[in-house]
gemmi code that builds the backbone of each chain (N, CA, C; Angstrom):
import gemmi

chains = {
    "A": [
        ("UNK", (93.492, 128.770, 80.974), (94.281, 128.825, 82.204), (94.619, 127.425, 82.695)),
        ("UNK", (93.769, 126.836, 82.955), (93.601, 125.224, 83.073), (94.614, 124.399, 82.269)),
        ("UNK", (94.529, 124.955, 80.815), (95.535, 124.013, 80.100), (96.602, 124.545, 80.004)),
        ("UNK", (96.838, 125.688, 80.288), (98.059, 126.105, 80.757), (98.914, 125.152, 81.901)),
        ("UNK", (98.331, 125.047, 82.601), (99.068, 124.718, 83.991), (99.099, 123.249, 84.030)),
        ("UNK", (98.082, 122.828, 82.990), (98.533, 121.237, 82.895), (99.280, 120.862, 81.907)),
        ("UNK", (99.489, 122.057, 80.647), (100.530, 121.258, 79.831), (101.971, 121.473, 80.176)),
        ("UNK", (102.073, 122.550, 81.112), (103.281, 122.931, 82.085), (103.947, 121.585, 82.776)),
        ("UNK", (102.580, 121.213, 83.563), (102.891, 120.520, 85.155), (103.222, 119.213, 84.060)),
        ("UNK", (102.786, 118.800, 82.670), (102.923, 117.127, 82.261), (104.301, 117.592, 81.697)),
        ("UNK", (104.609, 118.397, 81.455), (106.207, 118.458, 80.879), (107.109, 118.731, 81.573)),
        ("UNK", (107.025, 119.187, 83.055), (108.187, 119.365, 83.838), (107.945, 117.896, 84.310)),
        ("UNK", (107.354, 117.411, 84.550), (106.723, 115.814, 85.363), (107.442, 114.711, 84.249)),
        ("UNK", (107.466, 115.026, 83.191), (108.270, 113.866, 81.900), (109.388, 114.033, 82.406)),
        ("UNK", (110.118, 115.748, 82.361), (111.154, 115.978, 82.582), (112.046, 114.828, 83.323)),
        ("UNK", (111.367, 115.398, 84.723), (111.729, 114.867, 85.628), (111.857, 113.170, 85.583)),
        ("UNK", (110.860, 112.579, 85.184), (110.804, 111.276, 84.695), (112.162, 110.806, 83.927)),
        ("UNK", (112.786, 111.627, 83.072), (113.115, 111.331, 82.037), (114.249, 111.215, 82.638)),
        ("UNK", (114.713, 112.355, 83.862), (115.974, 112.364, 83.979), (116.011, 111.222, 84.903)),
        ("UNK", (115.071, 110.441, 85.817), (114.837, 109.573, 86.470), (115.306, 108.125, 86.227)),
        ("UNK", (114.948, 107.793, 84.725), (115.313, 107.133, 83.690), (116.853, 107.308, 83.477)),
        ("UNK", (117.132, 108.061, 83.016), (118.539, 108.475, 82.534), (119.190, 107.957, 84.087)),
        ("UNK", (119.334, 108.424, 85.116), (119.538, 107.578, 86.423), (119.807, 106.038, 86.436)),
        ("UNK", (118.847, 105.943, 86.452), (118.494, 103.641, 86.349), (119.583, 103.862, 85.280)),
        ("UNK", (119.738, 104.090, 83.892), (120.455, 103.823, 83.477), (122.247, 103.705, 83.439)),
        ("UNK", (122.623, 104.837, 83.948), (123.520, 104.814, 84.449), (124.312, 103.740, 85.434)),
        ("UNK", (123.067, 103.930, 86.528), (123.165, 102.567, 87.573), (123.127, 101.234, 86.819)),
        ("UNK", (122.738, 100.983, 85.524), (122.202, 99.643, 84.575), (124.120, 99.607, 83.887)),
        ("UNK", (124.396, 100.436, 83.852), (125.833, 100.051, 82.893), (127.059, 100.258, 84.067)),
        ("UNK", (127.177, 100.897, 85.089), (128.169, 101.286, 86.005), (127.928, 100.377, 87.292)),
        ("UNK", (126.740, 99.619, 87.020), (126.556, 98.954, 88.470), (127.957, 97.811, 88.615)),
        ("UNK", (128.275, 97.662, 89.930), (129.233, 96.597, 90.039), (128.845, 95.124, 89.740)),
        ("UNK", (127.965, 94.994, 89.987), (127.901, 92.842, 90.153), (126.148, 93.294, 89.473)),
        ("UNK", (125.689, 92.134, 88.933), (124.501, 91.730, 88.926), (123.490, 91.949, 88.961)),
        ("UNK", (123.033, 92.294, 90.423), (121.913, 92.125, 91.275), (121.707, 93.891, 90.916)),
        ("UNK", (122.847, 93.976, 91.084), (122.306, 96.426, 90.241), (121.959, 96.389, 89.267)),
        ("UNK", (122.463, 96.061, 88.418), (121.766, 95.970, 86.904), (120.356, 95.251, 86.960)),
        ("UNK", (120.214, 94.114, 87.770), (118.699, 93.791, 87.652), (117.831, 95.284, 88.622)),
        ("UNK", (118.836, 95.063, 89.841), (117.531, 96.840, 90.129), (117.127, 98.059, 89.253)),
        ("UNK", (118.852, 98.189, 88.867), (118.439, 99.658, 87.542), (117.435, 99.503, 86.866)),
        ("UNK", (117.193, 97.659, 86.182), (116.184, 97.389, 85.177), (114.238, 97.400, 85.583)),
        ("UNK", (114.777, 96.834, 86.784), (113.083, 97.371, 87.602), (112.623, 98.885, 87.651)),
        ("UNK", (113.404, 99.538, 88.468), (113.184, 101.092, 88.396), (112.576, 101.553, 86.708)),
        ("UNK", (113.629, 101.475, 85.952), (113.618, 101.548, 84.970), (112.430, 100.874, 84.162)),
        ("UNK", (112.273, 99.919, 84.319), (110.681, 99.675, 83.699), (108.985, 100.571, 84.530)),
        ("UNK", (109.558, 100.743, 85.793), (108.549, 101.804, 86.911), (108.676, 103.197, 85.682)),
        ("UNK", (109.600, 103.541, 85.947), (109.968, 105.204, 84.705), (109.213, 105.117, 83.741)),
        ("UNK", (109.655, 103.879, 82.626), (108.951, 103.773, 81.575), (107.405, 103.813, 81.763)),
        ("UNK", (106.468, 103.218, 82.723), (105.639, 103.053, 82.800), (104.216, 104.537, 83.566)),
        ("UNK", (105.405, 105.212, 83.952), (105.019, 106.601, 84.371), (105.105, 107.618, 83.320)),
        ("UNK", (106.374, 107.455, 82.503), (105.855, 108.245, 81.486), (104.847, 108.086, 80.589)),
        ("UNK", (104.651, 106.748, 80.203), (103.647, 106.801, 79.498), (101.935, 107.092, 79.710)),
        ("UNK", (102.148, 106.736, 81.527), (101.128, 107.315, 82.046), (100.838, 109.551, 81.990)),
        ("UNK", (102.259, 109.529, 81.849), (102.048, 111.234, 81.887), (101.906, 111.369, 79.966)),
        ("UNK", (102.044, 110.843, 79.099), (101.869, 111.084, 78.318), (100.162, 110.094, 77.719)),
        ("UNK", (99.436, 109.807, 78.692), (98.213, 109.630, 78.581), (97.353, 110.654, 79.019)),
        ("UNK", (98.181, 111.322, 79.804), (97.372, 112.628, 80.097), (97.825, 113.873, 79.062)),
        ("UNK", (98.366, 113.887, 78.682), (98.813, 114.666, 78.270), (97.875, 114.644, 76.661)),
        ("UNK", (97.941, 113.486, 76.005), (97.296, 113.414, 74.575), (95.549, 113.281, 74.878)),
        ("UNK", (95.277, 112.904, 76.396), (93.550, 112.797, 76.782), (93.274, 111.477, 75.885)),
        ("UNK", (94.223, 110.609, 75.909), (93.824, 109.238, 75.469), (94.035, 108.134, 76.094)),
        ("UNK", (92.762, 107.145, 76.871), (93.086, 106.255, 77.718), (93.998, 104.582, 76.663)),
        ("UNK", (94.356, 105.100, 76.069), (95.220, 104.309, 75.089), (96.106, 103.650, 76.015)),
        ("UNK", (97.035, 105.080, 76.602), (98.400, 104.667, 77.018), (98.131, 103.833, 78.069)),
        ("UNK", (97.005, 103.572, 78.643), (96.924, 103.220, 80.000), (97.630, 101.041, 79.784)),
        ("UNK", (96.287, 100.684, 78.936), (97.125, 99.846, 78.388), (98.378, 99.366, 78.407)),
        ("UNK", (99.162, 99.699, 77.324), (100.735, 99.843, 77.686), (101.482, 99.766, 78.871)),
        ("UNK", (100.881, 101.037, 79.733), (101.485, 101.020, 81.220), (101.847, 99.274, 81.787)),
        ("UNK", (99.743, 99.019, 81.891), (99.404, 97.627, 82.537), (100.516, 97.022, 82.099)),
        ("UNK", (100.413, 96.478, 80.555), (101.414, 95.521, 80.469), (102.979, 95.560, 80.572)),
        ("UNK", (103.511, 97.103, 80.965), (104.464, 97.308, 81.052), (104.987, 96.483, 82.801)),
        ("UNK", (103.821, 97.369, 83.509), (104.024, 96.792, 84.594), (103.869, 95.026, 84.888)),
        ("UNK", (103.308, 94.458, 84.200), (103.388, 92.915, 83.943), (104.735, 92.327, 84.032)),
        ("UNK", (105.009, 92.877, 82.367), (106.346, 92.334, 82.320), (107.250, 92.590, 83.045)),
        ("UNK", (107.537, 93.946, 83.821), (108.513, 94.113, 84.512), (108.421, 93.335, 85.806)),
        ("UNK", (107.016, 92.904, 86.433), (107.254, 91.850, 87.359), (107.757, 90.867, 87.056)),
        ("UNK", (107.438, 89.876, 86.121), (108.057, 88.528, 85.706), (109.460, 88.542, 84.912)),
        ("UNK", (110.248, 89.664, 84.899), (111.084, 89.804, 84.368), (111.934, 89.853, 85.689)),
        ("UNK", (111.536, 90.875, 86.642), (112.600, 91.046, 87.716), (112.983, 89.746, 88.637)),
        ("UNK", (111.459, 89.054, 88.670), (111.190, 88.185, 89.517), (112.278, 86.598, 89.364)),
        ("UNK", (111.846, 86.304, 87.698), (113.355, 85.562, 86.805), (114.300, 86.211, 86.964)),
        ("UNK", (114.742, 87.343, 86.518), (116.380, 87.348, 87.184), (116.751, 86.982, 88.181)),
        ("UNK", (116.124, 87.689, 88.967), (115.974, 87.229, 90.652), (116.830, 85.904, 90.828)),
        ("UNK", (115.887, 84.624, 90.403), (115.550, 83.483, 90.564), (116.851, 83.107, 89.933)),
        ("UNK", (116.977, 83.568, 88.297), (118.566, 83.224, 87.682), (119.671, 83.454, 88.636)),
        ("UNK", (119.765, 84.791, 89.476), (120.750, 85.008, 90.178), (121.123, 84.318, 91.288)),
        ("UNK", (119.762, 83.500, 91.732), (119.846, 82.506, 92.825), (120.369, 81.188, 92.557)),
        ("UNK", (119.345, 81.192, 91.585), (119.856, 79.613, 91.407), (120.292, 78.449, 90.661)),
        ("UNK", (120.803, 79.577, 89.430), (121.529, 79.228, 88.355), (120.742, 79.440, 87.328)),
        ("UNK", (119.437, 78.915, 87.272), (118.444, 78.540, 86.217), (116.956, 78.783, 86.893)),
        ("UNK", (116.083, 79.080, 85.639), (114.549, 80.088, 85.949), (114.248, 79.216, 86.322)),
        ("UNK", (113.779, 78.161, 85.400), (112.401, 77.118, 86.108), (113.662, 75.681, 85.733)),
        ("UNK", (113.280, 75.032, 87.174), (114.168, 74.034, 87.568), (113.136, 72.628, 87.657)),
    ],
    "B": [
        ("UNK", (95.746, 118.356, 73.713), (95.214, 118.855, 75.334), (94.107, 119.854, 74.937)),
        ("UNK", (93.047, 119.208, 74.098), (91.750, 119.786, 73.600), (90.930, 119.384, 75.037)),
        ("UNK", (90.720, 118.501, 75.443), (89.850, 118.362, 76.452), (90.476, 118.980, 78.265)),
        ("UNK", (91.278, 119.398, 78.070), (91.796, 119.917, 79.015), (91.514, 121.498, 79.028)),
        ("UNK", (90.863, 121.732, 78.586), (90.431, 123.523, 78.427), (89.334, 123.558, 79.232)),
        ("UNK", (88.110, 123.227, 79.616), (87.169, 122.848, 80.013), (87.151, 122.438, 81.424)),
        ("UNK", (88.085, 121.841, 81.987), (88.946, 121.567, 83.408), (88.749, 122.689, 84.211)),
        ("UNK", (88.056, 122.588, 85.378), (87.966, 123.663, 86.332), (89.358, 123.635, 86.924)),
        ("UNK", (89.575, 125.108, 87.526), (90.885, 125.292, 87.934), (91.118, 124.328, 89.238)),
        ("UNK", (90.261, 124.027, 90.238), (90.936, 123.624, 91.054), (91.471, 122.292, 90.823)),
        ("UNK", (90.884, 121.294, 89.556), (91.186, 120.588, 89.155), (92.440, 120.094, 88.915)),
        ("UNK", (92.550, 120.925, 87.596), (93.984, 121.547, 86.573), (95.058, 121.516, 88.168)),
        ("UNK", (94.943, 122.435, 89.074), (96.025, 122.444, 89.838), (95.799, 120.924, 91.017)),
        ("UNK", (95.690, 120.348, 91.152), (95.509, 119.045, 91.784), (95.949, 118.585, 91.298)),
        ("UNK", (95.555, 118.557, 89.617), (96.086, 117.146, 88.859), (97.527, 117.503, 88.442)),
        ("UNK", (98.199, 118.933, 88.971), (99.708, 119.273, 88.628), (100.357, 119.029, 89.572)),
        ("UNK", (99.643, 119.007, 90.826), (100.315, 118.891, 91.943), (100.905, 117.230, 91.941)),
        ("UNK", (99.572, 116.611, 91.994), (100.156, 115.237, 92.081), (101.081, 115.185, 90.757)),
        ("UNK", (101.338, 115.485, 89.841), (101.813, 115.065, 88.935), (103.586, 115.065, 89.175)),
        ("UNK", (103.736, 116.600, 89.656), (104.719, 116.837, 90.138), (105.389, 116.359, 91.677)),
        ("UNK", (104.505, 116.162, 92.515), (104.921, 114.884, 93.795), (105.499, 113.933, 93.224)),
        ("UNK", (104.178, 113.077, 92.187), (104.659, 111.426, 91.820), (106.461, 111.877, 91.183)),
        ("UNK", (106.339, 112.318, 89.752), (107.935, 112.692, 89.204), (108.564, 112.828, 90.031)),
        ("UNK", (108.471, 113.693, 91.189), (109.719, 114.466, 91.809), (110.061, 113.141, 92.382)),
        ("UNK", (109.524, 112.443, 93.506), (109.823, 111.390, 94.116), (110.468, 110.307, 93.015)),
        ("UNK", (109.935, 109.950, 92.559), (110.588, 109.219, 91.490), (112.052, 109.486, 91.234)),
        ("UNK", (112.186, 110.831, 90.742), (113.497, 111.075, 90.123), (114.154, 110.939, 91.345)),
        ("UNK", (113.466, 111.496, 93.136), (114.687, 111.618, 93.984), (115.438, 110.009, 94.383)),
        ("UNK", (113.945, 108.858, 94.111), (114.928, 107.664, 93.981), (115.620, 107.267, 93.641)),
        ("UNK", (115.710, 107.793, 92.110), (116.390, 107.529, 91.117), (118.134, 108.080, 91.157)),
        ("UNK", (117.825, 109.240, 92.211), (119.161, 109.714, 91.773), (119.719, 109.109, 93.471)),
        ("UNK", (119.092, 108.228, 94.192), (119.511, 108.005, 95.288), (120.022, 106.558, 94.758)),
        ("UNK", (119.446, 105.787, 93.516), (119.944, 104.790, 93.337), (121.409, 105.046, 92.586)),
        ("UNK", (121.793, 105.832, 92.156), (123.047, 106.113, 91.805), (123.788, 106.627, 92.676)),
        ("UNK", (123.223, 107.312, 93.966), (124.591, 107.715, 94.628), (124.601, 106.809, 96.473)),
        ("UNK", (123.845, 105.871, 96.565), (124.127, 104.923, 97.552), (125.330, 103.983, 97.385)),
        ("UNK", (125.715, 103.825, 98.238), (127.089, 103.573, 98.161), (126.850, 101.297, 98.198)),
        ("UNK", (125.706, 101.313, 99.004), (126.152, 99.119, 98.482), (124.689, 99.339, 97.624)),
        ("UNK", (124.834, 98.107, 98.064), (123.745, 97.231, 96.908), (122.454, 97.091, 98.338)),
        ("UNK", (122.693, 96.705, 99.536), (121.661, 97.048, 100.449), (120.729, 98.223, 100.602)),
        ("UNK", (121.447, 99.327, 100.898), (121.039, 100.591, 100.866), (120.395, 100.941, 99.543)),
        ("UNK", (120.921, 100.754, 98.221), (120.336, 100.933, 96.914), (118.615, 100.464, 97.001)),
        ("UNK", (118.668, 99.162, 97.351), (117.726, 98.608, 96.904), (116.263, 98.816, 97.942)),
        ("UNK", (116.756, 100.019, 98.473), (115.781, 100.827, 99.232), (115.160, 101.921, 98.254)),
        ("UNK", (116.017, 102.518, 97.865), (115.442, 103.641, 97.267), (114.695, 103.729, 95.934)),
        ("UNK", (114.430, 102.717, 95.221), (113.678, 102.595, 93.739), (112.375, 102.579, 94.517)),
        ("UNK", (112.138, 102.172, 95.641), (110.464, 102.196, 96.726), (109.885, 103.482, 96.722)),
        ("UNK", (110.236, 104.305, 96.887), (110.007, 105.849, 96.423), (109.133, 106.237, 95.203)),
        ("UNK", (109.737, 105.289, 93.963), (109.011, 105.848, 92.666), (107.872, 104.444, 93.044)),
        ("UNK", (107.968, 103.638, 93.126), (106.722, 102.751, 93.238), (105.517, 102.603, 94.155)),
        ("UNK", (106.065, 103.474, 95.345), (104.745, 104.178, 96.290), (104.650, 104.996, 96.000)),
        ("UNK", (104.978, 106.670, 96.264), (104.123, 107.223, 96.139), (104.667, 108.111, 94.628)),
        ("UNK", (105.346, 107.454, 93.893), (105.679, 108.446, 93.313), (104.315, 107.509, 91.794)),
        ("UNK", (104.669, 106.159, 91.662), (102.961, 105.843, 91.174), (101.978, 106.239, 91.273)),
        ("UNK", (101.840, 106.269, 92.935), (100.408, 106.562, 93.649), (100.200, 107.817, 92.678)),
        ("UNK", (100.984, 108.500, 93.153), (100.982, 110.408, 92.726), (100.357, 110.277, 91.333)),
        ("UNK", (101.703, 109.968, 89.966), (101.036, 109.854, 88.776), (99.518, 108.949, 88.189)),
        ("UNK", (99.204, 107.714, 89.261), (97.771, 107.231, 88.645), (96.721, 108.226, 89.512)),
        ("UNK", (96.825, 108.937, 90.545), (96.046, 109.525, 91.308), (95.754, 110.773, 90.274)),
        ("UNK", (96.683, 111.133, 89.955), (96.443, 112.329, 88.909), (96.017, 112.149, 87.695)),
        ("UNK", (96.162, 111.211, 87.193), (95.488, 110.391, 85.902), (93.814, 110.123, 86.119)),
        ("UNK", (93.670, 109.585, 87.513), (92.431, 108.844, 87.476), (91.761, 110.052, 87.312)),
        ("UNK", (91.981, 111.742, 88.490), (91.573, 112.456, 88.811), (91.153, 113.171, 87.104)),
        ("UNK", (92.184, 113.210, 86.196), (92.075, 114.137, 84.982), (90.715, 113.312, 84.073)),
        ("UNK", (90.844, 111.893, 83.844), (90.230, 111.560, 82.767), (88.642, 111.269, 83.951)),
        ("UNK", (88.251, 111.275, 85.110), (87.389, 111.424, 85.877), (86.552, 112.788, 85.720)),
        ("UNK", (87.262, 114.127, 85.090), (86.789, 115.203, 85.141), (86.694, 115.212, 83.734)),
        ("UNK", (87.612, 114.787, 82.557), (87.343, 115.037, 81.248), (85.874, 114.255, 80.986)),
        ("UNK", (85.770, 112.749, 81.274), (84.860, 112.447, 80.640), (83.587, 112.167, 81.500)),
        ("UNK", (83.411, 112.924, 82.792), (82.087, 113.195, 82.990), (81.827, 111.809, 83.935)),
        ("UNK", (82.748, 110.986, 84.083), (81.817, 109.233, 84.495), (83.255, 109.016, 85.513)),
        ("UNK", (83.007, 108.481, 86.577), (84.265, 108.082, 87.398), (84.952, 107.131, 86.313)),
        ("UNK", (86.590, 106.818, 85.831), (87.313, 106.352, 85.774), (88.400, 105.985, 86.553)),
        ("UNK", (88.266, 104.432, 86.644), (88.913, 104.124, 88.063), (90.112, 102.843, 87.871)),
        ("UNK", (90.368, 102.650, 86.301), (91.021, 101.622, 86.208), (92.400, 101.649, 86.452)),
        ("UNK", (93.095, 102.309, 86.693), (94.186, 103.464, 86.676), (94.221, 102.522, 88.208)),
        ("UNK", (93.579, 102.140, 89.304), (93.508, 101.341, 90.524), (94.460, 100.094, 89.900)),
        ("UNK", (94.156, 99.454, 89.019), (94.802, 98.425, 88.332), (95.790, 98.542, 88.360)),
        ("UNK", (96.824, 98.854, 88.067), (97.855, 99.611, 88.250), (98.213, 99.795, 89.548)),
        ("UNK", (97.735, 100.405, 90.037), (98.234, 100.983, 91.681), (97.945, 99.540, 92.419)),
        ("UNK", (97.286, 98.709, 92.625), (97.245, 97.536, 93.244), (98.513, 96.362, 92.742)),
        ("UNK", (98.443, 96.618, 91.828), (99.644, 95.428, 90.774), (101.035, 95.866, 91.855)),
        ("UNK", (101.318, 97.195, 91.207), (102.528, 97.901, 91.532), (102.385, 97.512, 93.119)),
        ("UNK", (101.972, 97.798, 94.124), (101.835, 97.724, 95.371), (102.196, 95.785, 96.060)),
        ("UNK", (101.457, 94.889, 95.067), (101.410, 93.836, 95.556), (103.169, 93.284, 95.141)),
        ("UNK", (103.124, 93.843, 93.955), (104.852, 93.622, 93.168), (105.892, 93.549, 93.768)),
        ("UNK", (105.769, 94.849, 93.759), (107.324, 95.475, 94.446), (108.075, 94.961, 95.692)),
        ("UNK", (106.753, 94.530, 96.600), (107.782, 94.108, 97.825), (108.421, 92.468, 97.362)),
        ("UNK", (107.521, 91.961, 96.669), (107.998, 90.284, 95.918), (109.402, 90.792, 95.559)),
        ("UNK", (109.097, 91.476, 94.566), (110.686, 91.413, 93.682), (111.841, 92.034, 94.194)),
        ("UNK", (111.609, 92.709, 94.776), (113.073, 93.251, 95.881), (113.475, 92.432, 96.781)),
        ("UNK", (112.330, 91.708, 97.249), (113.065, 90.740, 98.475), (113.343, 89.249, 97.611)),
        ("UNK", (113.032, 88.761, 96.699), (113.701, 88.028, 95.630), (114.957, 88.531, 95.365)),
        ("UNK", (115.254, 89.598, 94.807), (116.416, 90.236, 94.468), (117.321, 90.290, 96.066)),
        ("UNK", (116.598, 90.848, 97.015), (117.849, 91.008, 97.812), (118.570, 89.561, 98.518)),
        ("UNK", (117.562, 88.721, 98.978), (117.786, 87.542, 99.046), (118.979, 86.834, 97.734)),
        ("UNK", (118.605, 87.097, 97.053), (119.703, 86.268, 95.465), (121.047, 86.897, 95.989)),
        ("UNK", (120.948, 88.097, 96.451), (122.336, 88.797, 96.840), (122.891, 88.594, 97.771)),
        ("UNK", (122.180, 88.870, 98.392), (122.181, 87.762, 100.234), (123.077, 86.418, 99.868)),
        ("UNK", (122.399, 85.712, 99.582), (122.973, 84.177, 98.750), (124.757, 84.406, 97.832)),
        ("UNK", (124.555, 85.462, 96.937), (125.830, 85.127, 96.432), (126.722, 85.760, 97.458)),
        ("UNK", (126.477, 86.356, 98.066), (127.973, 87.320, 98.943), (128.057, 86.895, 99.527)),
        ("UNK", (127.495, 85.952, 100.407), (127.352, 84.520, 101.509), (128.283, 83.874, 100.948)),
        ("UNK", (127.815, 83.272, 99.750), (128.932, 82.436, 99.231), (130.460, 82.397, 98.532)),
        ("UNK", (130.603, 83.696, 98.476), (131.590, 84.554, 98.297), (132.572, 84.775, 98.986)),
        ("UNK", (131.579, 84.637, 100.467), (132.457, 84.898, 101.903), (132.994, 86.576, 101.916)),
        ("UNK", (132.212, 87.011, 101.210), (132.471, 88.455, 101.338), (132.117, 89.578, 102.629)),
        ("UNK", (133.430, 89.967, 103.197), (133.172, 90.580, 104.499), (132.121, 91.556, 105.009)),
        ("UNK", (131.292, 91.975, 104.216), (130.303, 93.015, 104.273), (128.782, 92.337, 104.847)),
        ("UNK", (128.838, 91.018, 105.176), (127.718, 90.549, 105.004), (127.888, 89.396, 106.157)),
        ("UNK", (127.296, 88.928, 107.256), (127.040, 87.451, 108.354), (126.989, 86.794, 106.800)),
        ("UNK", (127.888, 85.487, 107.720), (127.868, 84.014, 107.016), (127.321, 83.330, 107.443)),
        ("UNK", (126.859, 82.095, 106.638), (126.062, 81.525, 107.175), (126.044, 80.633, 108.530)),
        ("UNK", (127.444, 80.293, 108.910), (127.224, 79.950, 110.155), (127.467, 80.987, 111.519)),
        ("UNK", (128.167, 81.897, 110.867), (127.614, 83.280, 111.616), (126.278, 83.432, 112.074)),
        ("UNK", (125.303, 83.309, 111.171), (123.985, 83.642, 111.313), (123.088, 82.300, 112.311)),
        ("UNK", (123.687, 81.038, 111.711), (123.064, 79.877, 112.720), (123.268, 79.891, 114.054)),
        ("UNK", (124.742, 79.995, 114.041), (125.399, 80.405, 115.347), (124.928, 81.360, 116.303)),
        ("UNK", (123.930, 82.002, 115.958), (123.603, 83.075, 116.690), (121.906, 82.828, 116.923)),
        ("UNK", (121.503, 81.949, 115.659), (120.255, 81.347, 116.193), (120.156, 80.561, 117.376)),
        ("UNK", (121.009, 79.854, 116.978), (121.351, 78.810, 118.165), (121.131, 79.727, 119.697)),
        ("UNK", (122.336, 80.264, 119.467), (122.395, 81.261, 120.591), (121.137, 81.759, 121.285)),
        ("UNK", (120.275, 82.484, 120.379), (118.741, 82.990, 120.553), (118.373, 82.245, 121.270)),
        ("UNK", (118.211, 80.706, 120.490), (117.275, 79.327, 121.291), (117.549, 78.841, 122.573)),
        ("UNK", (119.396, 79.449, 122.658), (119.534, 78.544, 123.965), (119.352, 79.646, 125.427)),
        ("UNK", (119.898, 80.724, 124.954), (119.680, 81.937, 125.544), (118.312, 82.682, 125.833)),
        ("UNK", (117.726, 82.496, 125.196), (116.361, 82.828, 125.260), (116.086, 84.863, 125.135)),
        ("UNK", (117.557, 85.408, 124.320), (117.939, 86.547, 123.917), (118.682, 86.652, 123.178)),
        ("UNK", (118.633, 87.679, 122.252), (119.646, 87.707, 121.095), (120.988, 88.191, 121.466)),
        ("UNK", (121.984, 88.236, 120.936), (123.220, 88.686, 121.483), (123.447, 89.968, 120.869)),
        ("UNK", (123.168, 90.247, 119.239), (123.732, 90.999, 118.698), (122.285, 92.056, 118.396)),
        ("UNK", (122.068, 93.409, 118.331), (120.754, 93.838, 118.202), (120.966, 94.094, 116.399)),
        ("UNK", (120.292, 92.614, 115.717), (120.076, 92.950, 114.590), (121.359, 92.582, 113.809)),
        ("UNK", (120.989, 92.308, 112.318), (122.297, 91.478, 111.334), (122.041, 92.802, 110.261)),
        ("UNK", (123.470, 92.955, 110.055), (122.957, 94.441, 109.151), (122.727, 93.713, 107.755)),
        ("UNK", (122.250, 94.667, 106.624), (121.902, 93.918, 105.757), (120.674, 93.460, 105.529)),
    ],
}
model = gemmi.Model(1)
for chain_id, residues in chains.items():
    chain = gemmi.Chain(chain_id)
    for i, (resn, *xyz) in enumerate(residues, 1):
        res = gemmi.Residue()
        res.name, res.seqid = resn, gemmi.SeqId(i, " ")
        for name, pos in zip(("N", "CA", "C"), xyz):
            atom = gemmi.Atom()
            atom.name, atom.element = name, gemmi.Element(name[0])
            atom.pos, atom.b_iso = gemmi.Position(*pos), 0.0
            res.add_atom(atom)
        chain.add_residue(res)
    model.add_chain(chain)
structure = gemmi.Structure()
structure.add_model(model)
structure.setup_entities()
């Protein structure tokens, strides 16, 4: 019963993720100027990093957790440099 | 989902609930970042999947592998602290960079910059603001 309702709840929850994703992306190629495409790409690394968290539950392996962390890493120092590119021509000055 | 059989029910439904909060929120940012109309308003709504729609999915994570393997697992916090300290950095980096180019653009949607001094000034000499608030 139990794994019923959790292999339910992790696949409508990807779902949803997925189409979440598919979103950012859209916003990543249709955005007008810049600064959208760097947001689509943040969101979009958040998505990535949730699914793989729902697909750590899902396989019962603290593997994915990993991944997540460094997902969420990079997507800070990634957003944070664009950022900075968009300001001020160049990352580290 | 061998170790998930074993999961007491009230569990199993907790850990669906949050599962389905965190996603849902998520996706409703997601589809709010495609249908906000500037780049101000946008860069509100990706906050959604990074509070609680995180919170939701590591809360439900910590909660599942906490009941599978018998011992609190709590690293899944790692995560939820990162994300939390992050997010407000990089949006206000980002909105600021935007701030900056449409300033310099002189693009009508946005106080210029001596718009904006001009009104400091004002503050300082007045000892009240004139305008309630700079949109944006």
């Amino acid at each position: 019963m139990s794994a019923t309702i959790l292999v339910w709840a992790v696949t409508i929850s990807q779902l949803f993720l997925a189409l979440a994703a598919l979103c950012c992306v859209v916003r990543l190629f249709r955005g007008p100027r810049a600064q959208d495409r760097v947001l689509a790409l943040d969101a979009l690394y958040v998505c990535a990093m949730l699914i793989l968290l729902t697909f750590g539950i899902r396989t019962g392996s603290t593997l994915y957790f990993e991944a997540a962390l460094v997902i969420a890493l990079l997507g800070f120092v990634s957003t944070s440099a664009l950022a900075k590119f968009l300001m001020r021509g160049e990352v580290i000055e | 989902m061998s170790a998930a059989a074993d999961l007491p029910l009230w569990a199993a439904l907790l850990v669906a609930l949050l599962l389905l909060l965190g996603s849902g929120l998520t996706l409703l940012g997601a589809i709010g970042l495609v249908r906000l109309d500037s780049f101000y308003k946008r860069v509100h709504s990706p906050t959604m999947g990074t509070t609680w729609g995180t919170g939701g999915i590591l809360l439900a994570s910590m909660l599942f592998f906490t009941m599978t393997e018998g011992r609190p697992v709590l690293h899944e916090l790692l995560i939820a602290v990162f994300v939390t300290v992050t997010t407000p950095v990089t949006l206000m980096l980002l909105a600021r960079a935007a701030l900056y180019r449409d300033r310099t653009e002189q693009s009508p949607h946005v106080p210029t910059f001596t718009a904006v001094s001009e009104r400091s000034s004002e503050v300082v000499e007045n000892g009240k603001p004139g305008e309630p608030g700079e949109p944006g």
